[in-house]
N, C-alpha and C positions, 0 to 999 in steps of 0.2 A: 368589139368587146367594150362597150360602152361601160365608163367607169368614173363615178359620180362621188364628191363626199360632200356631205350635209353642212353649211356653211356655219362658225363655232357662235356665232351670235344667236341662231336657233337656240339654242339652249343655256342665253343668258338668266330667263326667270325660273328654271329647273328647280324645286324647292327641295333640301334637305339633301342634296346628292352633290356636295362641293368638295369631293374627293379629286386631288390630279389628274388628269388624265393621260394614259401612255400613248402608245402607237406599237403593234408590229408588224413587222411583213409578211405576210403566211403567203406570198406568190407576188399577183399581179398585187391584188387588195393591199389594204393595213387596216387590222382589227385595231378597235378602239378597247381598251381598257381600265380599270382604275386596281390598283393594288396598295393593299390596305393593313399597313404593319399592324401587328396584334401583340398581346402580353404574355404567349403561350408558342412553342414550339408546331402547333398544327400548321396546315394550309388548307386551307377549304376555296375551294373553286368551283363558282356557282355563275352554273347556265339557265338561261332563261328561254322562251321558249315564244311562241307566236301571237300577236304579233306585237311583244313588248322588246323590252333592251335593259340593262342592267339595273339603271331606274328601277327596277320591280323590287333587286334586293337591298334596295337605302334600310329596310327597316328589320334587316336582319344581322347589317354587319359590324353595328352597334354591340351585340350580345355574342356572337360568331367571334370576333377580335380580342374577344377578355381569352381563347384560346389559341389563338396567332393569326398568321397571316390570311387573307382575306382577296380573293382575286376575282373580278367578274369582269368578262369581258364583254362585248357585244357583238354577235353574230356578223356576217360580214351580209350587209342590207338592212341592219337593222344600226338603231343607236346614233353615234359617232363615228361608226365604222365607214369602209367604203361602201356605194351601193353599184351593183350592175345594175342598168338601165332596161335591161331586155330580160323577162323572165325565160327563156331558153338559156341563157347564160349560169341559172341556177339549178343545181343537181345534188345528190346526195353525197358522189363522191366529193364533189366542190367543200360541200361542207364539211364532211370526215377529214379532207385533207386540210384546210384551214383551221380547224381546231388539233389536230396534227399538229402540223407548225406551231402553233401557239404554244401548247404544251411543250413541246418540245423544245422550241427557243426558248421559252424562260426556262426549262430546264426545270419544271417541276416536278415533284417526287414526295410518295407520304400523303397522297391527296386524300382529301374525303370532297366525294364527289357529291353537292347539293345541286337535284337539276330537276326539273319540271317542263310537262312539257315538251315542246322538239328539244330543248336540251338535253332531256333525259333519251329520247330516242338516239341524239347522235352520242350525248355523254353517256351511257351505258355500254354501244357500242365498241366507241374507244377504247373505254376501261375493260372491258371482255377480251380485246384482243391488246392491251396494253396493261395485263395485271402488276406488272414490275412495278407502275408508275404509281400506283393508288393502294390505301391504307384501308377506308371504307367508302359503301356508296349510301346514299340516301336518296332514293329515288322519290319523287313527288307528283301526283294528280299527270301519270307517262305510263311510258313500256316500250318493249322491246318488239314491235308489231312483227309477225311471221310472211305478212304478205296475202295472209288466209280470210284474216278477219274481217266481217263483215262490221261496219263502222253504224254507230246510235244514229237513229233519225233528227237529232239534234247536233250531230258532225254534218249530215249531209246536208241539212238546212244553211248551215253555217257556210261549207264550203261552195253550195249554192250563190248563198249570197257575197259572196267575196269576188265569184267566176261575173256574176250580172252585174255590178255596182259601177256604173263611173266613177265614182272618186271612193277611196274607200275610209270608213269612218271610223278610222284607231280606235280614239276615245272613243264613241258606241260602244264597239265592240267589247270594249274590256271592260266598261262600266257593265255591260249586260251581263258578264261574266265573273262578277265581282258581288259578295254580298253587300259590302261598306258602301255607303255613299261617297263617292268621291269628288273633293274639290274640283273645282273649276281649275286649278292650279297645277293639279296633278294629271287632270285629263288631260290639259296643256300641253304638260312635260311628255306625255304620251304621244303627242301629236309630234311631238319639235323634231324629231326627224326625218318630217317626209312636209318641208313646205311645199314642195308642189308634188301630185300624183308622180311624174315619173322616176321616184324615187321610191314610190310603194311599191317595185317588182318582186324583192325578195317577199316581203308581208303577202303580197298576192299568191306568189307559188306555191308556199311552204306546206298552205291547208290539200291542195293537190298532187302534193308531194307526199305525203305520206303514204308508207306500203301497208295497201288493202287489200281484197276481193278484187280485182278486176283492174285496178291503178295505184297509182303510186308508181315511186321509183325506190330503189336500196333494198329490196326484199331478199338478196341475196346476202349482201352484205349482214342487215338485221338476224335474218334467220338465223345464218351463222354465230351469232355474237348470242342467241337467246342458246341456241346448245351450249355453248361455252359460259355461262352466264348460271347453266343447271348443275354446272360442277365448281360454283363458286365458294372462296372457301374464306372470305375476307368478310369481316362485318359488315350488315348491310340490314339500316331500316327502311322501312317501306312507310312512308309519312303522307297519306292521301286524306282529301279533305272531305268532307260527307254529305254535301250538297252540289259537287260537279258532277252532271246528268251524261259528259262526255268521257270521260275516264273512271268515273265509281266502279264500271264493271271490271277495269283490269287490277283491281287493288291485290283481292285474294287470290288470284291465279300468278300476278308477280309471287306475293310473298310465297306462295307454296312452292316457284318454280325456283328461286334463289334458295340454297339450303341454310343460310345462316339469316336470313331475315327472319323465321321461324322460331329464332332464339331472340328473339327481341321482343318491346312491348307489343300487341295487340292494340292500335291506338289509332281512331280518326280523330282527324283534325274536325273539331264544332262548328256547327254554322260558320262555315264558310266554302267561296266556291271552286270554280277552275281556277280562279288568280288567287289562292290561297297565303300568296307572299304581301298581298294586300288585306287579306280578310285576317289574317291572324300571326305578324308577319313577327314581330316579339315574342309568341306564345314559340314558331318553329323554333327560333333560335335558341331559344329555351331548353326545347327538347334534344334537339339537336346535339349542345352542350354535352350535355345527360351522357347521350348515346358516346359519345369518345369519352368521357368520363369513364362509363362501366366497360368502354372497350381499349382503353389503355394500357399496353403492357408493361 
């Protein structure tokens, strides 16, 4: 069980994300974290998704904090976290249960769930069968896969090239995936956790980890969590962006499947793409705002 952590000098030139950083122990691993007091009663805890790390949310927690607390952690392979060395080491229970832990050690409660992304696949999960814990969801450019679905010719190209690649190209990949031009600076920061490949195991899994047609893993798990999910009764926006070619189609079948995302605005996020937390990333938090605003009791 090979068990790696990204050395802290990597992410000395990291731009705009000089928030503390925690540690906890969700098992073997320690997720890395940053938690971020706010001026407001909430906590919002926001997952990110493949193959970035909390980095994504710098330009949300800004406008997220004017309503409280503010928690992003990093996936365990990804970030500041630990990383396994060997992708069989990575599974879906592995990650259910280390965001498990997590939530549960800090003992959070009242959440409003911001997730995109594998975040959203493993963060909806959770909160499906952890409704105690969480206030509302906000799901983003994700879903809740059944296991059924056949996946866009622009996931299978993707997960193609991630399976052939000798070394794999972070930055590429998000930049392609990104409307904004992004700095050299920030594709950097993207890079900083995997100076050498055998650190990109979790990043490499993740894309063939999702439960499809034919592969994947958690489909059981999932499944589960999307019937319990159809009898939700907790505020829930559906905030997808209108130019990601890989999730656009699960936008209006989430909202219609969640019964209370239904009562919320009708709203894509504008030109911008799968990495939405980059293309428009003040505009969410904006909304976001809004949405516990008008769902306050």
């Amino acid at each position: 069980m090979p068990l790696r952590s990204t050395p802290e000098e990597a992410f000395a030139d990291v731009p705009d994300y000089d928030y503390p950083v925690s540690y906890r122990s969700v098992g073997e691993p320690d997720m890395a974290y940053v938690d971020v007091d706010g001026d407001g009663d909430e906590t919002f805890l926001c997952l990110h998704g493949e193959p970035t790390w909390g980095f994504l949310y710098r330009k949300l927690i800004p406008g997220l904090r004017e309503r409280g607390r503010v928690v992003v952690p990093d996936a365990v392979g990804f970030g500041r976290s630990d990383k396994y060395t060997e992708r069989d080491e990575y599974s879906f229970r592995m990650h259910y249960d280390a965001l498990g832990a997590f939530v549960e050690g800090l003992d959070l409660t009242d959440i409003t769930l911001v997730c995109q992304d594998w975040g959203g696949i493993l963060g909806l999960t959770y909160a499906a069968n952890n409704p105690e814990r969480f206030a509302r969801l906000v799901p983003m450019n994700t879903g809740v896969p059944t296991g059924t679905q056949e996946m866009p010719p622009e996931w299978e190209e993707f997960r193609a090239f991630v399976e052939r690649v000798e070394e794999l190209p972070v930055g590429m990949l998000i930049q392609n995936a990104t409307a904004t031009e992004l700095s050299d600076e920030v594709l950097a920061a993207y890079e900083a956790p995997y100076p050498d490949q055998e650190l990109t195991a979790g990043a490499r899994e993740w894309p063939d980890m999702v439960p499809r047609k034919g592969g994947g893993d958690g489909a059981e798990m999932t499944r589960a969590a999307a019937s319990k999910l159809g009898e939700w009764d907790k505020p829930t926006y559906v905030l997808f962006s209108d130019a990601d070619p890989i999730t656009r189609d699960n936008r209006d079948p989430l909202r219609e499947h969640i019964p209370t995302a239904r009562d919320q605005p009708d709203r894509w996020i504008a030109d911008a793409m799968h990495f939405l937390q980059e293309d428009a990333g003040e505009e969410i938090a904006e909304e976001i705002v809004a949405f516990v605003d008008r769902t306050t009791r």
